[in-house]
C-alpha positions in Angstrom: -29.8 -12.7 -36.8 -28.7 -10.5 -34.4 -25.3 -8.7 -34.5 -23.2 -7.0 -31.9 -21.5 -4.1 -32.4 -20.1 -3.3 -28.8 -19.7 -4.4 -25.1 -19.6 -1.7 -22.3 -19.2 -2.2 -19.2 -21.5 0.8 -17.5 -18.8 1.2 -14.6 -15.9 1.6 -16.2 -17.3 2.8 -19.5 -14.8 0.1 -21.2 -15.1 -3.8 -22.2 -13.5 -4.2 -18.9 -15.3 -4.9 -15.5 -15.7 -7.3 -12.4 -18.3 -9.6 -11.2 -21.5 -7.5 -10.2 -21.2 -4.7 -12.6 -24.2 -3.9 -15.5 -22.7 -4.7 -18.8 -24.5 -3.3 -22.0 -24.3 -4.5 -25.3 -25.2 -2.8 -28.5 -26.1 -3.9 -31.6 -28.6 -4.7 -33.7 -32.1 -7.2 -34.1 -31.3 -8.1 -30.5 -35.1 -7.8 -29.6 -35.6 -11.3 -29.1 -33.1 -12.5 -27.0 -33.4 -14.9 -24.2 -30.1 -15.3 -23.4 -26.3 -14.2 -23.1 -23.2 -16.4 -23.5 -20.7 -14.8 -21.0 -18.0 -17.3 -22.1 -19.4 -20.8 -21.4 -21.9 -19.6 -18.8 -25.7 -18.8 -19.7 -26.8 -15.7 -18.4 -30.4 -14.2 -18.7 -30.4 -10.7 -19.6 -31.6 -7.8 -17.3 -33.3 -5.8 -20.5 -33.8 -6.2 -24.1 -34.7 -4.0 -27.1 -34.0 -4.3 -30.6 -30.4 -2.7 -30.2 -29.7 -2.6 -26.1 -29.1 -5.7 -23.9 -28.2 -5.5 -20.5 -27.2 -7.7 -18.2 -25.0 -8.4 -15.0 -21.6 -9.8 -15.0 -22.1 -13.5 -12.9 -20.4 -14.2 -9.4 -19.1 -17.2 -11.3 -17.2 -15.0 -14.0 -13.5 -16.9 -14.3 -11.0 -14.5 -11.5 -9.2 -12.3 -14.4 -9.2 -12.4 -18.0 -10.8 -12.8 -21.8 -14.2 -14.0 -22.2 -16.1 -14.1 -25.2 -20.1 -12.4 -25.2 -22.4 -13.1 -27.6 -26.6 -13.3 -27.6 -28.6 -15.8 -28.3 -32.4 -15.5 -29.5 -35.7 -17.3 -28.8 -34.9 -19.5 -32.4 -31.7 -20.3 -31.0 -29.6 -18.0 -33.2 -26.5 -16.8 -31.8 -25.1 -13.6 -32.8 -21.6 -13.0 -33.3 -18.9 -12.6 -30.3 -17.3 -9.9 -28.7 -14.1 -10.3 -26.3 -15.0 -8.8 -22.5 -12.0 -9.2 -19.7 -13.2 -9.7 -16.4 -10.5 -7.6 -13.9 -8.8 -9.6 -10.9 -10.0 -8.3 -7.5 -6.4 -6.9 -6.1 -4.6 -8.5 -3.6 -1.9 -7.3 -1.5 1.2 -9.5 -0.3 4.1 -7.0 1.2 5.8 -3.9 1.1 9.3 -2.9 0.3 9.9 -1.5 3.9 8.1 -2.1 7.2 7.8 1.4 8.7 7.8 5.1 7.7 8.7 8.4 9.9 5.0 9.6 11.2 6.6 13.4 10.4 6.9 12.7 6.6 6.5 9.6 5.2 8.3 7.9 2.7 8.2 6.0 -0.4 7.1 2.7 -0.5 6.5 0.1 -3.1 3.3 -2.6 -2.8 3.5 -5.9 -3.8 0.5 -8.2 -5.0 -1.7 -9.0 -8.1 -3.9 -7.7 -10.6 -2.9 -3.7 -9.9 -2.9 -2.6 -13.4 -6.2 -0.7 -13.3 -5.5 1.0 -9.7 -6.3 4.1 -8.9 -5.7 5.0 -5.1 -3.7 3.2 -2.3 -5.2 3.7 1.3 -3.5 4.1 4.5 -5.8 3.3 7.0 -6.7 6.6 8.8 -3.8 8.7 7.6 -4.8 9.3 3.6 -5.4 7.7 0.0 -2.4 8.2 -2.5 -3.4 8.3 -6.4 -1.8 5.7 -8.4 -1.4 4.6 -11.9 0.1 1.2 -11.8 2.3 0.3 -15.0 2.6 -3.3 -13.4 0.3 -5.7 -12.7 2.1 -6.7 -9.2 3.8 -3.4 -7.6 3.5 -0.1 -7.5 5.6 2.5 -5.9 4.0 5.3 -4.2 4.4 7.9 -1.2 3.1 7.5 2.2 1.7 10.7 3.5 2.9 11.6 7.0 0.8 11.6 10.0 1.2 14.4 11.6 -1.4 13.9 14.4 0.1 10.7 15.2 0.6 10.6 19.8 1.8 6.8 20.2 5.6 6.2 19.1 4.1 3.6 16.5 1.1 3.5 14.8 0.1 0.6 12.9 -1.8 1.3 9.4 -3.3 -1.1 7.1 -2.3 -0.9 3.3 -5.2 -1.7 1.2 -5.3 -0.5 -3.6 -8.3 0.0 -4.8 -8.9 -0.8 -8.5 -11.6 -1.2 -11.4 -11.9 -5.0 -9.9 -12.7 -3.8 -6.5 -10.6 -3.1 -3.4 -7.8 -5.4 -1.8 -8.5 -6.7 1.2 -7.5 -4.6 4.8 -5.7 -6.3 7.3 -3.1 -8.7 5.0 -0.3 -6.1 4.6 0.1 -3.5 7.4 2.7 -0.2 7.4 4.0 1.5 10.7 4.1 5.1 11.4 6.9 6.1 13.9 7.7 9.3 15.8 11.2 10.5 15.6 12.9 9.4 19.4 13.4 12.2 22.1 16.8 11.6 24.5 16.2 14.3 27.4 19.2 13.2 30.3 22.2 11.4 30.2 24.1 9.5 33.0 26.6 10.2 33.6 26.9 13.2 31.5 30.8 12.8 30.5 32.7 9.6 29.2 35.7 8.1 28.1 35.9 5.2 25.5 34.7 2.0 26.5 32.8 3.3 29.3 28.8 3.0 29.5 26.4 5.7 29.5 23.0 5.1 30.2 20.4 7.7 27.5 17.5 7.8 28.8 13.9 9.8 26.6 11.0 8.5 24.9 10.6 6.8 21.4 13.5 4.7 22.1 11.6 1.6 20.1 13.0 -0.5 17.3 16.2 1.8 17.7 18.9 0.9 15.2 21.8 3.2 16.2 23.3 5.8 18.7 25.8 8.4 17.1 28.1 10.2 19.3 29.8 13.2 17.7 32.9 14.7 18.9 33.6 18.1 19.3 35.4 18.2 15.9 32.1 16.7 14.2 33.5 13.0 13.7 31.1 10.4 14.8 30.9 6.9 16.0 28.2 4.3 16.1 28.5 3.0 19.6 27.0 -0.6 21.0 23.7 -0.3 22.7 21.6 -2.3 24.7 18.3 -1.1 24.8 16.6 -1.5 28.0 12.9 -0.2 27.2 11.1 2.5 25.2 12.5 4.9 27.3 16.1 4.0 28.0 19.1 2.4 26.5 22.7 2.0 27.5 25.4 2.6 25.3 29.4 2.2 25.1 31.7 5.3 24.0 32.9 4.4 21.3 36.7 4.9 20.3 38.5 7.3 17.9 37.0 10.6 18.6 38.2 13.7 19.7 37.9 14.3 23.5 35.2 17.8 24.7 32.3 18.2 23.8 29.9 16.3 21.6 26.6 15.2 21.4 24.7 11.7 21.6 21.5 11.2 18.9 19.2 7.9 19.1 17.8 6.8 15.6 14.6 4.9 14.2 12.4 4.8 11.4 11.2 7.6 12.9 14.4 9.5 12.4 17.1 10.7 14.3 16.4 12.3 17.9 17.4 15.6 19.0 21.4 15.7 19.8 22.1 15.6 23.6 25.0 16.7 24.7 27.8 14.9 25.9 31.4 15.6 27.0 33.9 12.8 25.8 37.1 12.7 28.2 
């Protein structure tokens, strides 16, 4: 009777491996098998000698998890059974933030399933991040900046690739921003409670205008913003009158600092 002594899958060298991939088992008096039990499926073998059996792990293989291999002969002997676990296909279901600055990326954790054999996130066009996932559904990595980013927002799919194959592109997107530029201001003095209109370029997704006085306090004023390239803001109260600047943020990062005269 024949007796196994090993499983290998010949992708990832291991007992460990995804529908598709050549599986070899060694052992011993295999010469006459006709079949393999990959769990409850029958599956014919690609090759047999007296000690090698290949064959390929079915489309039909359960999603994740423990199956038991074993061979079977032309008598109907059945050798003795050998655990194999079939790796999930990844899947990808969120991120812990929605955007990054373009100039120099951030951290970032992905959600999903069936990570624990990943080796490299992708971001779309802008680069693949090694990863070695200690949980099965996150893993925190770095999103490399993009530095030859020209729109204010580019829009980057978010794909891990593991030993079950990669996650699927398109279900779980990051954006890239450039940091906002403001360039005028109208007018170009204020007193509290008064509007200014900023105009520059970036201004998208903006969550706060800073105006510092000229003694360096600051104070987040109320905005309205009116498109990508202009907002209107209220001095705010409190600060010291001379002058100060004005600075528009997004994930992008803060813009230059404008200046501004408070009266």
């Amino acid at each position: 009777m024949a007796t196994i002594t090993s499983v290998v899958d010949a992708t990832t060298t291991t007992n460990q491996g995804k529908p598709g991939d050549t599986v070899q088992i060694n052992g011993t008096a295999m010469a006459t098998t006709t079949r393999v039990n990959f769990g409850s499926a029958a599956v014919t073998p690609t090759s047999v000698t007296a000690t090698l059996v290949t064959f390929v792990v079915p489309s039909t293989a359960a999603c994740s998890g423990q199956v038991s291999i074993s061979v079977t002969s032309n008598t109907g002997a059945t050798s003795n059974a050998l655990p194999f676990f079939v790796i999930g296909t990844p899947t990808t279901t969120g991120l812990s933030v929605a955007c990054v600055p373009a100039a120099t990326g951030g951290a970032v954790t992905l959600f999903g399933t069936n990570f624990l054999t990943g080796r490299q996130v992708v971001v779309g066009a802008v680069g693949n991040v090694a990863v070695t996932p200690t949980q099965s559904a996150q893993v925190t990595f770095t999103a490399p900046a993009n530095p030859g980013q020209v729109g204010t927002v580019s829009t980057q799919p978010v794909t891990i690739t593991t030993a079950g194959g990669s996650s699927a592109s398109g279900t779980t997107l990051i954006d890239y921003y450039l940091a906002p530029t403001v360039t005028s201001t109208a007018p170009t003095t204020g007193t509290a409670g008064e509007s200014v209109t900023i105009n520059g370029t970036g201004f998208v997704g903006v969550d706060t205008v800073t105006f510092t006085d000229s003694a360096a306090a600051t104070g987040l004023a109320v905005f309205t913003p009116i498109s990508d390239t202009q907002l209107v803001a209220t001095v705010p109260g409190g600060l010291a009158t001379g002058a100060g600047t004005i600075t528009v943020h997004t994930c992008g990062g803060n813009s230059n600092a404008q200046a501004f005269t408070i009266t």
